[in-house]
N, C-alpha and C positions, 0 to 999 in steps of 0.2 A: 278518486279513482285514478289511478295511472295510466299514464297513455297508452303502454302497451296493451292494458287492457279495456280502453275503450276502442282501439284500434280491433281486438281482437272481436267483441262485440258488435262493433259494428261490420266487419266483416261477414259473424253469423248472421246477424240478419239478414243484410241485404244476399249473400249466398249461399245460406243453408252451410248444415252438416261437412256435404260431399264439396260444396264449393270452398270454403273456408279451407279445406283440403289440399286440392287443385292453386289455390290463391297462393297458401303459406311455399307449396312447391316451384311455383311458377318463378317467383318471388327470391327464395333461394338461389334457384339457377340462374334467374335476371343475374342478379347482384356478384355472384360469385364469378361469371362470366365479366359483369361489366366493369369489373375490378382490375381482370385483367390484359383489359382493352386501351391501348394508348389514347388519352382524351384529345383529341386535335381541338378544334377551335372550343372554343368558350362557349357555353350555352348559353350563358348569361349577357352576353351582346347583345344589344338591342340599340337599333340605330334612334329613334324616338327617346331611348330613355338615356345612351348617350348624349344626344343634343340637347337635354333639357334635364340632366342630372337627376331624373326620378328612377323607379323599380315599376315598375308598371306591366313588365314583359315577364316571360316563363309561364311554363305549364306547372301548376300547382293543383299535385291531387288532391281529393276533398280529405284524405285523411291526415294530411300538413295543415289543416285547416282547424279552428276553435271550434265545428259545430257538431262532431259526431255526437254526443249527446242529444240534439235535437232530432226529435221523432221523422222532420223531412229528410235529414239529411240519408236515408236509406235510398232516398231519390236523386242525390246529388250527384254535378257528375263534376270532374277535375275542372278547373281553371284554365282558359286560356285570352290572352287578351285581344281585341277586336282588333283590326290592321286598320291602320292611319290613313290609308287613301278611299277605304270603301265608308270607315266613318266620314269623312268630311264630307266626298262623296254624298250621300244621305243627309247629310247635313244641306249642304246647297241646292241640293234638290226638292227639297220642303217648299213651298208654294205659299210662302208665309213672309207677314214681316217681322223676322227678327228679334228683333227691338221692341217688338210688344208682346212677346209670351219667355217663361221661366223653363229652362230646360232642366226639367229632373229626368236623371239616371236611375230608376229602380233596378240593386242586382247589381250595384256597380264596382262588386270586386276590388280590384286596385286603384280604380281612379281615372283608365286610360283617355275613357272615352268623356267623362266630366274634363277634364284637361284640355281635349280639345274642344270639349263645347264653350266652355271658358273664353278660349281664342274667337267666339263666333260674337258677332253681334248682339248674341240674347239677350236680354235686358240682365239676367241672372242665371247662376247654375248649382243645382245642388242635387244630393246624392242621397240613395239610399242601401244599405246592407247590410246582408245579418251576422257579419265577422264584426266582434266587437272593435278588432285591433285595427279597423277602417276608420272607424267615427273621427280618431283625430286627423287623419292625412284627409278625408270629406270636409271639415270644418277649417283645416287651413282652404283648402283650395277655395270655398266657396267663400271664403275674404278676399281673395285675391284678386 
């Protein structure tokens, strides 16, 4: 199947007829407009992923994603990754030692937040999610 036509599929599901509509419209105008709009800074900046030369930042909508195919993804919503000070945040806050439990990420997306669990004293960290094209950036991290 082609993407565009799994795109358009999964469009109708998740919004009907008169939504798929409204979408292909909306869509249209975005673009045509956003085209020609001067781009100032970079979207693609991300002070985290600068500092430690990964991609882990941007908003990636579910349809950029491998999973339209799957029946949940009708549920799905875009990509965005967790901010660095409320993760650690959470992290230090855990009333735990450390060093005696494995931190899995289930849902972990690009990786942000296994990265920084990495940096923590866990004994170990590992990752789960249903983007095939994760498994191998989960499996370096979780040697490192």
């Amino acid at each position: 199947m082609s993407p565009l036509f799994a795109r358009l599929g999964y469009a109708w599901r998740r919004h009907g007829p008169a939504g798929l509509v409204w979408v292909a419209v909306y869509n249209l105008v975005y673009h045509l407009i956003g085209r020609k709009r001067p781009s100032g800074r970079s979207r693609d900046a991300d002070p985290f992923d600068e500092e430690f030369g990964t991609d882990t930042g941007g908003i990636r909508e579910i349809r950029s994603l491998d999973v339209l195919a799957l029946p949940a993804a009708r549920y799905a919503v875009r990509y965005g990754p967790s901010g660095v000070q409320g993760v650690r945040s959470a992290l230090d806050k855990l009333p735990i030692d450390h060093t005696r439990f494995t931190f899995i990420d289930y849902g972990s997306g690009k990786g942000r937040v296994l990265f920084l669990a990495a940096g923590s004293p866990s004994r170990r960290s590992s990752a789960s999610s249903s983007r095939a094209n994760c498994t191998k950036l989960h499996s370096e991290i979780s040697r490192a």
